[in-house]
C-alpha positions in Angstrom: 0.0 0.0 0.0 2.8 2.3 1.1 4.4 1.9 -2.4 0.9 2.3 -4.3 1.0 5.8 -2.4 4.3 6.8 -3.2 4.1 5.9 -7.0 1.1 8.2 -7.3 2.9 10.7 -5.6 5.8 10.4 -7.7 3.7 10.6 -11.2 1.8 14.1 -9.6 5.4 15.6 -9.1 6.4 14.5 -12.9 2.8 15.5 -14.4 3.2 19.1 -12.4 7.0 19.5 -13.7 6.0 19.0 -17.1 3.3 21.3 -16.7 5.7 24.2 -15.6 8.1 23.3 -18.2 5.7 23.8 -20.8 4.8 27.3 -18.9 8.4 28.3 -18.9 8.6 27.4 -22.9 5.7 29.6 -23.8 6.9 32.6 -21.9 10.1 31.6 -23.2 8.4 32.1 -26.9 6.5 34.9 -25.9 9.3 37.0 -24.7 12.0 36.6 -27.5 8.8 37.4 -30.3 8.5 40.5 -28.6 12.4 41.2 -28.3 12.4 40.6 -32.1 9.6 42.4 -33.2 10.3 44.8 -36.1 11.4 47.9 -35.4 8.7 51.1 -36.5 10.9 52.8 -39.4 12.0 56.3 -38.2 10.6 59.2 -40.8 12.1 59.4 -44.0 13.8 63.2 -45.0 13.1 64.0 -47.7 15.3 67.3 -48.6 18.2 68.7 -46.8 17.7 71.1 -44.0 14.4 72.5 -42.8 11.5 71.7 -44.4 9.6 75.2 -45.5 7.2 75.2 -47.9 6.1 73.1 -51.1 6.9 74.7 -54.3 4.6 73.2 -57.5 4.1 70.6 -55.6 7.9 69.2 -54.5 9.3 70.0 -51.1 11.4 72.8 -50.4 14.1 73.3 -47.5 16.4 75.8 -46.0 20.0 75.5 -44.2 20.0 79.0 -43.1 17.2 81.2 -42.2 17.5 85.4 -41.0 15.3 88.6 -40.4 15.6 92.1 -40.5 12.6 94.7 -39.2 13.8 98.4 -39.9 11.3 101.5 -40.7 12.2 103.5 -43.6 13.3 107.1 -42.2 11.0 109.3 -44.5 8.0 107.6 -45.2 7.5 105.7 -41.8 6.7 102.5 -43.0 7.9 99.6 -40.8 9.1 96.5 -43.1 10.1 92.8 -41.6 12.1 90.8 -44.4 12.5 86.9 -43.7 15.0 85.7 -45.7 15.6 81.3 -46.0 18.4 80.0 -48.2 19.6 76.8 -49.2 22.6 75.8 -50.5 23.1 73.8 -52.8 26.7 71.5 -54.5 26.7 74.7 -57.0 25.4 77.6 -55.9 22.2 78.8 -54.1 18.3 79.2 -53.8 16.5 81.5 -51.7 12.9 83.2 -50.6 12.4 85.9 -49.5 9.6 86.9 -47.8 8.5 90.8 -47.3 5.7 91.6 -44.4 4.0 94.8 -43.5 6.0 95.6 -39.6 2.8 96.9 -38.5 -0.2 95.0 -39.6 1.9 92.2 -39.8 0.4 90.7 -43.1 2.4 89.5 -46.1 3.0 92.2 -48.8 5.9 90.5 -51.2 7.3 87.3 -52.4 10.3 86.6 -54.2 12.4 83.5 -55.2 15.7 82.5 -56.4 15.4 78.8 -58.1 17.7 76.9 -59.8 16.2 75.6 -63.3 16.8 73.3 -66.0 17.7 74.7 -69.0 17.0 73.9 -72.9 21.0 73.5 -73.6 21.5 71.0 -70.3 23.1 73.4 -68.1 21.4 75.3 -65.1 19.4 78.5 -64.6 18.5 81.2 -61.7 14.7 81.9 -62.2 13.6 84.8 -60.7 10.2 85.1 -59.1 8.6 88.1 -57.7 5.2 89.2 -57.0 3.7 92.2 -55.0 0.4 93.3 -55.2 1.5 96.8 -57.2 2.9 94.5 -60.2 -0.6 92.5 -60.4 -1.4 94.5 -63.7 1.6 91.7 -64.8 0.8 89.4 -63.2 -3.3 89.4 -63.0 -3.8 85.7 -61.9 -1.2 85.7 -59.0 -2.4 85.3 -55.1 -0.4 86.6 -52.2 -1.4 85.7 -48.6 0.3 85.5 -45.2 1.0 86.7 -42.0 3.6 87.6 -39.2 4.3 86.9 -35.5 6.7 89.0 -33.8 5.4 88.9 -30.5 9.1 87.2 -29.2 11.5 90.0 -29.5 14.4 87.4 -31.1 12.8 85.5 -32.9 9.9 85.3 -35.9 7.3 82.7 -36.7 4.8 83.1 -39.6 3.0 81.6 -42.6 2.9 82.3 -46.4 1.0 81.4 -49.7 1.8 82.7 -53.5 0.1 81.0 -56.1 0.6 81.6 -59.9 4.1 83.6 -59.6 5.8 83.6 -63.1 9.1 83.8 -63.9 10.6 87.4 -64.0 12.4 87.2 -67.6 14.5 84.5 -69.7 11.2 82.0 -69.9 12.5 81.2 -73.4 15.5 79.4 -72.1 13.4 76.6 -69.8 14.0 73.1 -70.6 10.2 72.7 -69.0 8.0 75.5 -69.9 6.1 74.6 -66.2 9.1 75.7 -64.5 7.7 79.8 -65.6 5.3 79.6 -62.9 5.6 78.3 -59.5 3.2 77.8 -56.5 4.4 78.5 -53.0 2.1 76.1 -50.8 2.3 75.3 -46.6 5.0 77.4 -46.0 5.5 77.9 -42.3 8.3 78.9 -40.1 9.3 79.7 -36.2 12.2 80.2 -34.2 14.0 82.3 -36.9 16.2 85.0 -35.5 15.7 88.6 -36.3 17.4 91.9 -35.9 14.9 95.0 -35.4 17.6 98.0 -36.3 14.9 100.6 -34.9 15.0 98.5 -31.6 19.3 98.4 -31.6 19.6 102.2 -32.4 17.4 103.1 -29.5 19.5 101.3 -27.6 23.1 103.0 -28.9 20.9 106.2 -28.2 20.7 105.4 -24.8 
């Protein structure tokens, strides 16, 4: 009897051992398919620098951004330029954009683009657009708008729709490239100098 009772015994402890091997293989599993999920991909860039605006549609970026805020001496009129550039392995593009100091709204646009041309060298295009040259340019839109509420530095947006090309449209190797949309553009954190503001100050 005695043995009877210590057999069962003895097949309880196997039949529980297997049991918490089996447990321990699971968990086993369970951890190294987590450790060896795939990784989530990190965002793509997609142009070098900062990411500004769209223009016609591809996406334009700066590596070096500045402002200036000055009022003109005779007529009074306060003027905050932003100016983005981005360099590029020959040479340069840049926008510029040009907003009323006072009412903060935007009041010009201009751009310096590097195009394709006919003979399979390179271009500058030059774009410009203010609300005095629409007779030119009838079907051209302008809108935006300033924040200089930190003293250092600018944020803002911009749009300019239907901008042509300022001369030399003949020499295009795409005849699209003579008009350009500025779309999204948005920007912070760029660093300005008000000159009124610093010659106070020297006045002092």
């Amino acid at each position: 009897m005695s043995r009877f009772i210590i057999l069962l015994c003895f097949l309880s402890f196997a039949a529980c051992s297997g049991d918490s091997e089996d447990t321990a293989e699971r968990v086993e599993e369970t951890t190294l398919a987590t450790e060896t999920a795939a990784p989530v991909p990190a965002p793509q860039s997609t142009n070098q620098g900062t990411k500004l605006c769209e223009i016609n549609g591809v996406t334009w970026a700066y590596t070096k951004a500045s402002g200036i805020v000055s009022r003109h001496k005779k007529t009074g009129k306060r003027t905050a330029i932003i100016t983005f550039k981005k360099k590029l392995e020959k040479g340069s593009e840049t926008i510029q954009l040009y907003y009323d100091g006072d009412n903060f709204e935007l009041e010009r646009v201009s751009a310096q683009l590097k195009l394709a041309k006919k003979d399979g060298g390179r271009m500058t295009g030059f774009f410009n657009f203010e609300p005095t040259s629409r007779a030119k340019q009838p079907d051209a839109q302008l809108s935006g708008a300033l924040d200089l509420s930190d003293p250092s530095a600018a944020a803002g947006t911009a749009e300019a729709t239907t901008v042509n090309i300022s001369y030399e449209k003949n020499l295009l190797a795409n005849p699209e490239d003579a008009v350009i949309n500025i779309t999204g553009l948005s920007f912070s954190g760029v660093g300005y100098s008000d000159l009124n503001a610093v010659k106070k100050q020297l006045n002092m």
